[in-house]
Every structure is written in structure tokens, then in C-alpha cells.
N, C-alpha and C positions, 0 to 999 in steps of 0.2 A: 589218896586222901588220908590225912593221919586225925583218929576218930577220937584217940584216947584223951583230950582234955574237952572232949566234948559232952556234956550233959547226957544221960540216960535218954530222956525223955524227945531230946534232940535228936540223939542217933534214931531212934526208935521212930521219930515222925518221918524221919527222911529215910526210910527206910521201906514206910508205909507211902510216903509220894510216889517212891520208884515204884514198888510193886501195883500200886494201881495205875501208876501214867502205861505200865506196860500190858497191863489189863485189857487199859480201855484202845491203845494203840493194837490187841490184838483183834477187840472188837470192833472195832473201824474197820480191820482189815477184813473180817472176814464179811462182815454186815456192810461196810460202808457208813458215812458219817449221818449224824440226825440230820444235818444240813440237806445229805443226798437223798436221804429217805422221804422229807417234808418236800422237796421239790418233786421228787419220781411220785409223790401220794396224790400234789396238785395238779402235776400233768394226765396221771390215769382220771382225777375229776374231772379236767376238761376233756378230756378224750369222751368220756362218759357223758359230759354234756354234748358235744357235737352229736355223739350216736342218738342221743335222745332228741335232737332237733330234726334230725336228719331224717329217720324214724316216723315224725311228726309230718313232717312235710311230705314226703313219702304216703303217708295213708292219706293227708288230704288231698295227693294228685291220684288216689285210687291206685296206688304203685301195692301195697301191702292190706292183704285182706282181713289178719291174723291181728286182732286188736289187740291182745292181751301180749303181744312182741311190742306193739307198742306202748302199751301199758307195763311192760317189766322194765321197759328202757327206761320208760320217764322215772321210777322208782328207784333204779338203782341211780339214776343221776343224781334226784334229790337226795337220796339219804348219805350217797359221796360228798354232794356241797354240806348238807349239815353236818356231816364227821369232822370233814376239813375245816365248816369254820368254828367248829368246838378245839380243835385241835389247837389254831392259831389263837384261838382265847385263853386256851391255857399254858401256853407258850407267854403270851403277852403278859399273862398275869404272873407266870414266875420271871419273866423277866424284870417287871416292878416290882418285885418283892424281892427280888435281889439288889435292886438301886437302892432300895429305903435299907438295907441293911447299915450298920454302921460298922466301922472297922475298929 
């Protein structure tokens, strides 16, 4: 690519897109995509809720003596659903605040 009639400022940005598209293609790879992380956070919540149903149903057939196993299950379920759907609200809301951008 021959650069030399090209603007300062030009060279300079695309210079900054590579170095961060490589950035963040390293951070993918090592972390995995937001995409995978948001879906793997929602699956440990339903995992978290089933243990905590299960849990429940469990002490009521007198299967589990140990009420506070049941009382941590139910707890960490809920404060899993409330992370997750703070999470997805703040997702939503940068996602509208990027449509009302104007270009």
C-alpha cells in the first residue's frame, strides 16, 4: 500500500484500527467473544436456577435436612438472575444509544 499521498491524520487512524482490531482479535482469543461470555453467564444462571428448584423440592419430599444448602442455593440463584438481568439492561441501553447516534 503506497501511503505517501496520503494525509497524516489518515495514515495515523488506520494505523490505530489495525493495532486495535489486533488487540481485541487477541482478546477474543484468549477470553473468548462478549457474545460467548453473555451466553456461558446465562447458562451457569439457569444451571443455578434448576439447583435451586431442585434443592427446594428436595427439602419439601424431606430428601435434605440442611436448610441453609437450601437457603444458599435459593440465593445464589437470585442474585445470578439479578446480575443477568442488569447485565442485559445494560447491554440494551448501549445498544440504543448507539442507533440514536448520528453519523
Amino acid at each position: 500500500m503506497n501511503v505517501k499521498g496520503v494525509p497524516f491524520d489518515v495514515k495515523r487512524s488506520e494505523m490505530l484500527n489495525l493495532a486495535n482490531a489486533s488487540k481485541m482479535e487477541k482478546i477474543n482469543q484468549e477470553h473468548g467473544s462478549f457474545a460467548e461470555a453473555l451466553k456461558n453467564n446465562i447458562q451457569r444462571t439457569n444451571e443455578l436456577q434448576i439447583n435451586a428448584d431442585r434443592m427446594d423440592k428436595m427439602f419439601a419430599a424431606g430428601l435434605v435436612d440442611n436448610i441453609s444448602d437450601v437457603a444458599v442455593a435459593s440465593t445464589k440463584a437470585d442474585i445470578a438472575v439479578s446480575y443477568t438481568v442488569e447485565i442485559v439492561s445494560k447491554v440494551l441501553n448501549a445498544y440504543n444509544e448507539i442507533m440514536r447516534m448520528q453519523l
